[in-house]
N, CA, C and O atoms as a Tripos MOL2 file, in Angstrom:
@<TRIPOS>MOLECULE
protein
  124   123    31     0     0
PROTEIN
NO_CHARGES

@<TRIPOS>ATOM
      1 N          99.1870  117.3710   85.3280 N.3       1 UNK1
      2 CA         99.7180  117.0560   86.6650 C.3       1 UNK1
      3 C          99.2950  118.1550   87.6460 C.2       1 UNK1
      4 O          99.6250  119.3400   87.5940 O.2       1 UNK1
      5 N          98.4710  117.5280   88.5930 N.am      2 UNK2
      6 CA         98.2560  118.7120   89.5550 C.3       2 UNK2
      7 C          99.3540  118.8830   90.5030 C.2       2 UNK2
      8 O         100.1740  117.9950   90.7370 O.2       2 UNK2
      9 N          99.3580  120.6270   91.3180 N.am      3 UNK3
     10 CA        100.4730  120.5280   91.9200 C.3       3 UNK3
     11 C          99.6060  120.2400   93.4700 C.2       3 UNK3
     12 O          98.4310  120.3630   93.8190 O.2       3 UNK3
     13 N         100.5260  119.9190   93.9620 N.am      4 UNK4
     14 CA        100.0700  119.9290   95.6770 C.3       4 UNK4
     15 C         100.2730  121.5080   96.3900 C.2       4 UNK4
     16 O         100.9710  122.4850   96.1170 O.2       4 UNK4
     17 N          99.1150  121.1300   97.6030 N.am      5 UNK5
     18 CA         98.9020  121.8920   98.1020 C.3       5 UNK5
     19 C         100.4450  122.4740   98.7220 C.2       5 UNK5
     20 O         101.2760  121.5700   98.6300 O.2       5 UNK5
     21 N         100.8880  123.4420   99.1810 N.am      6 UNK6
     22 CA        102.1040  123.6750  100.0630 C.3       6 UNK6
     23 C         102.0980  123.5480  101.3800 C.2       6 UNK6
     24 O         103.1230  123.5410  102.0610 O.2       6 UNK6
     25 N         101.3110  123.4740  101.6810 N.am      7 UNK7
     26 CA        100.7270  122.9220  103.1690 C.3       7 UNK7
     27 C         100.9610  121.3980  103.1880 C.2       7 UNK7
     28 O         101.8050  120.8260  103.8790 O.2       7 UNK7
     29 N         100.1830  120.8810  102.4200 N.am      8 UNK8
     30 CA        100.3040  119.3680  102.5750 C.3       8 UNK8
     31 C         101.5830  118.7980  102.6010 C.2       8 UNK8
     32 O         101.8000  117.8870  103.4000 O.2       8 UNK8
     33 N         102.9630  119.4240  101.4170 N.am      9 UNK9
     34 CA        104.2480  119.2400  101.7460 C.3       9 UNK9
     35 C         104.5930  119.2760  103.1310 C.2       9 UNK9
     36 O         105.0850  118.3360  103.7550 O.2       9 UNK9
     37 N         104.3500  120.2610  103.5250 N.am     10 UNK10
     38 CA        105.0290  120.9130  105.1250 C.3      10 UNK10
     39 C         104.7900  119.7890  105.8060 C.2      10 UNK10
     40 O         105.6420  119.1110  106.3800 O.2      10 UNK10
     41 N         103.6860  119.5890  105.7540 N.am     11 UNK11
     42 CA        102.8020  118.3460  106.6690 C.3      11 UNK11
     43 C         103.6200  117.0700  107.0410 C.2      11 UNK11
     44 O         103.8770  116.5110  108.1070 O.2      11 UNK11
     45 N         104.0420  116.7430  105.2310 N.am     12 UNK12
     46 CA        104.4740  115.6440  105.4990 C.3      12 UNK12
     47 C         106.0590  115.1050  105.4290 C.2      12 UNK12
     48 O         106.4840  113.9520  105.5090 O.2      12 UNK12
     49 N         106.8960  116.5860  105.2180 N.am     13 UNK13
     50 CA        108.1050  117.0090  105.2840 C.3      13 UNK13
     51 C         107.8440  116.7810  107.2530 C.2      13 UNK13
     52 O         108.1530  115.6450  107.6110 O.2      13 UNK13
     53 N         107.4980  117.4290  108.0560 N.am     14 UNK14
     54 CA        107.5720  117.7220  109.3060 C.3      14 UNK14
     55 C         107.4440  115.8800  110.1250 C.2      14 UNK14
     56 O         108.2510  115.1760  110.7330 O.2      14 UNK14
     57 N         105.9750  115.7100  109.6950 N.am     15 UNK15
     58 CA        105.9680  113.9780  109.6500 C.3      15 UNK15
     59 C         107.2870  113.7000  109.3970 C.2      15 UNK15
     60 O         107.9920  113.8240  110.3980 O.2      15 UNK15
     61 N         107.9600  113.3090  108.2280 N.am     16 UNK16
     62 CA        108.9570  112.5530  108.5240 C.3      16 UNK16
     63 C         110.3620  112.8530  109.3160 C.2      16 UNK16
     64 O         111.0610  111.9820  109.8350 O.2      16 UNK16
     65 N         110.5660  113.9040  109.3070 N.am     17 UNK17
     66 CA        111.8900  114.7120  110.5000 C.3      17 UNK17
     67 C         111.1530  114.4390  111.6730 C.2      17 UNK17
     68 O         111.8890  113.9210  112.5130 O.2      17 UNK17
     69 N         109.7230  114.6160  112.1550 N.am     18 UNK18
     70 CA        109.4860  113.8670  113.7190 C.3      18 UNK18
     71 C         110.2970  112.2570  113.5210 C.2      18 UNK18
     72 O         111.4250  111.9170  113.8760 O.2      18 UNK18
     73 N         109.2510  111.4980  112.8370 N.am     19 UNK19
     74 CA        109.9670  110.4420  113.0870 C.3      19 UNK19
     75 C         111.5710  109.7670  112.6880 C.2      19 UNK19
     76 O         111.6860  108.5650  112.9250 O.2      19 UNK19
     77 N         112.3510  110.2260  112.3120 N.am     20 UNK20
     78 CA        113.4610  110.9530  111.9660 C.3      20 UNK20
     79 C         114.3530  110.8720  113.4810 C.2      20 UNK20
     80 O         115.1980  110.0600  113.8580 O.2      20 UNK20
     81 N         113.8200  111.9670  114.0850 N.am     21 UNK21
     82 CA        113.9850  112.4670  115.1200 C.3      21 UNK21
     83 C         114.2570  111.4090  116.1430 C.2      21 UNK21
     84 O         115.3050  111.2810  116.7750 O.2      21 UNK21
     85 N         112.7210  110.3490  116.2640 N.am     22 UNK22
     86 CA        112.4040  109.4770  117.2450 C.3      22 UNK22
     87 C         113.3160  108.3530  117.1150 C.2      22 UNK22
     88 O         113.6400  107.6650  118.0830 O.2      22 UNK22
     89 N         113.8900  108.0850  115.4920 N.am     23 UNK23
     90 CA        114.7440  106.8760  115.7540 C.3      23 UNK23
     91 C         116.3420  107.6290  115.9840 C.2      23 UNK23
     92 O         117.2800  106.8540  115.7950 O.2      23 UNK23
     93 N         116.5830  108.5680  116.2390 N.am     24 UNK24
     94 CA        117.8190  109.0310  116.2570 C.3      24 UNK24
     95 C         117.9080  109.0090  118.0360 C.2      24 UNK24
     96 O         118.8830  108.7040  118.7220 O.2      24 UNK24
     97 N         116.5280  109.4460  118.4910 N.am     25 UNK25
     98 CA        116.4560  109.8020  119.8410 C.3      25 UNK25
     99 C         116.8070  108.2570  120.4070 C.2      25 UNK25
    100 O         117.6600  108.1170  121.2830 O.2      25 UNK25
    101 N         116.0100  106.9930  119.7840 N.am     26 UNK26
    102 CA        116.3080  106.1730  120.5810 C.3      26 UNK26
    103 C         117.4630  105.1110  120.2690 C.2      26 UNK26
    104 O         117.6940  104.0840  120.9080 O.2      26 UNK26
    105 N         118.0830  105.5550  119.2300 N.am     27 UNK27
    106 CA        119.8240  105.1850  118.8830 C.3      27 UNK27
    107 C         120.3800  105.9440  120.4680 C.2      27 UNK27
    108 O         120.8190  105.4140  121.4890 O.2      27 UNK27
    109 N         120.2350  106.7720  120.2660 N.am     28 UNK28
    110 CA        121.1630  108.3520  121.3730 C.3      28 UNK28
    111 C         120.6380  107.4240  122.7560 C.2      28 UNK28
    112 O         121.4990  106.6340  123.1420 O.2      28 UNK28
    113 N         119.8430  107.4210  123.2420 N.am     29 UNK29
    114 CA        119.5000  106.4960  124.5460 C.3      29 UNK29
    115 C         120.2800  105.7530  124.5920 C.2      29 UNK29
    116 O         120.9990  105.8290  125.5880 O.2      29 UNK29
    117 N         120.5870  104.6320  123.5730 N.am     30 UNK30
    118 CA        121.4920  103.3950  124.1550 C.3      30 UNK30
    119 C         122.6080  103.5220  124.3660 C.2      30 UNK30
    120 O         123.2980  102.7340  125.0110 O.2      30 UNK30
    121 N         123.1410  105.0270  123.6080 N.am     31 UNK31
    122 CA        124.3140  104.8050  123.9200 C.3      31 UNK31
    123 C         124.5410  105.5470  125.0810 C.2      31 UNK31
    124 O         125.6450  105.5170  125.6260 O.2      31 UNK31
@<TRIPOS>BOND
     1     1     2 1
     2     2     3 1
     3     3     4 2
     4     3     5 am
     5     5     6 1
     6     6     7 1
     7     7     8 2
     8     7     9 am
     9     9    10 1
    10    10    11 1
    11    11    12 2
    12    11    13 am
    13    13    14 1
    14    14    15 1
    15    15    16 2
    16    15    17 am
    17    17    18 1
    18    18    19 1
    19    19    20 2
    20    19    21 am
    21    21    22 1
    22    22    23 1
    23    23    24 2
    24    23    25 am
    25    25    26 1
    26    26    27 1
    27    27    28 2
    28    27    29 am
    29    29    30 1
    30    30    31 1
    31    31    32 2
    32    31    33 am
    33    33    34 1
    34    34    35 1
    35    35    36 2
    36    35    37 am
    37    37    38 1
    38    38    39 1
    39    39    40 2
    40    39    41 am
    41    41    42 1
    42    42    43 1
    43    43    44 2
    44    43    45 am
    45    45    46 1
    46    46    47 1
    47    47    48 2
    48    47    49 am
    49    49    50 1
    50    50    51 1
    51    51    52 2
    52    51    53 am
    53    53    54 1
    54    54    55 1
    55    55    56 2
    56    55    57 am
    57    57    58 1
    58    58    59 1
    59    59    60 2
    60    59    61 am
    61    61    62 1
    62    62    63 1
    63    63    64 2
    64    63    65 am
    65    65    66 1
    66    66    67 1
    67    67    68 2
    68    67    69 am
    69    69    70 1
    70    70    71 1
    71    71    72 2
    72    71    73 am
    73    73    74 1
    74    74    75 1
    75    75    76 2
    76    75    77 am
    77    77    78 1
    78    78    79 1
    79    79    80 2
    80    79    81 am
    81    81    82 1
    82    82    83 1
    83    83    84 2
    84    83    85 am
    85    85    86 1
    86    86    87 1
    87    87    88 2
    88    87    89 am
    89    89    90 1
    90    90    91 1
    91    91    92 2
    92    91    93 am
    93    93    94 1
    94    94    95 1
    95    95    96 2
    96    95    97 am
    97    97    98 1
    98    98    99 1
    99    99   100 2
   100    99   101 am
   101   101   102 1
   102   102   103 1
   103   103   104 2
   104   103   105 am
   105   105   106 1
   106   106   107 1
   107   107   108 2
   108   107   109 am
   109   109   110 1
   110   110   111 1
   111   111   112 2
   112   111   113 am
   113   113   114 1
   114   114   115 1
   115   115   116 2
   116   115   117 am
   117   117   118 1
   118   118   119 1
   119   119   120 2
   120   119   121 am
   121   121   122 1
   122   122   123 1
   123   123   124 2
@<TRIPOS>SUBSTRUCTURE
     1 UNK1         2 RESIDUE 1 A UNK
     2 UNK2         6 RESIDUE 1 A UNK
     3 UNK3        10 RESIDUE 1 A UNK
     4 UNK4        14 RESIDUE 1 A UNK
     5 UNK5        18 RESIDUE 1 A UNK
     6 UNK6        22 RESIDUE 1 A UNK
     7 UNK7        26 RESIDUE 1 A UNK
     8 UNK8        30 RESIDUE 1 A UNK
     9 UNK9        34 RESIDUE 1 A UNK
    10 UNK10       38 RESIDUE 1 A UNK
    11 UNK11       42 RESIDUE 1 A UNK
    12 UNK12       46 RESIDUE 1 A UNK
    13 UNK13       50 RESIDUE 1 A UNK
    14 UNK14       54 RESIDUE 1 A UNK
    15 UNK15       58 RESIDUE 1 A UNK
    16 UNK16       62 RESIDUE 1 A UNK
    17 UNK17       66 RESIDUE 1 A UNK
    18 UNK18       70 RESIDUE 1 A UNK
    19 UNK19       74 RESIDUE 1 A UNK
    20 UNK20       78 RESIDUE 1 A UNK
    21 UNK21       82 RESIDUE 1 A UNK
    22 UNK22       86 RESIDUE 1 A UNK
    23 UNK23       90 RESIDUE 1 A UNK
    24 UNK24       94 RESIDUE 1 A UNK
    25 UNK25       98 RESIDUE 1 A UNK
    26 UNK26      102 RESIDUE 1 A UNK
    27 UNK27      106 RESIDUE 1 A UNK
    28 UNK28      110 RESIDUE 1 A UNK
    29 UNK29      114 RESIDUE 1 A UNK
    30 UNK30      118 RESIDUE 1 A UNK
    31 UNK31      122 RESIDUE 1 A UNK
């Protein structure tokens, strides 16, 4: 089993808290 890069985690740890972010942001708008 290779391990992954630690970078590439970050990458895609950060990717998903942006979009994360974007559906929280546009819950928070409507209300």
């Amino acid at each position: 089993m290779n391990k992954q890069p630690t970078q590439q985690k970050i990458t895609a740890l950060y990717e998903r808290l942006s979009r994360d972010d974007e559906l929280s942001g546009d819950s928070n708008s409507i209300i």
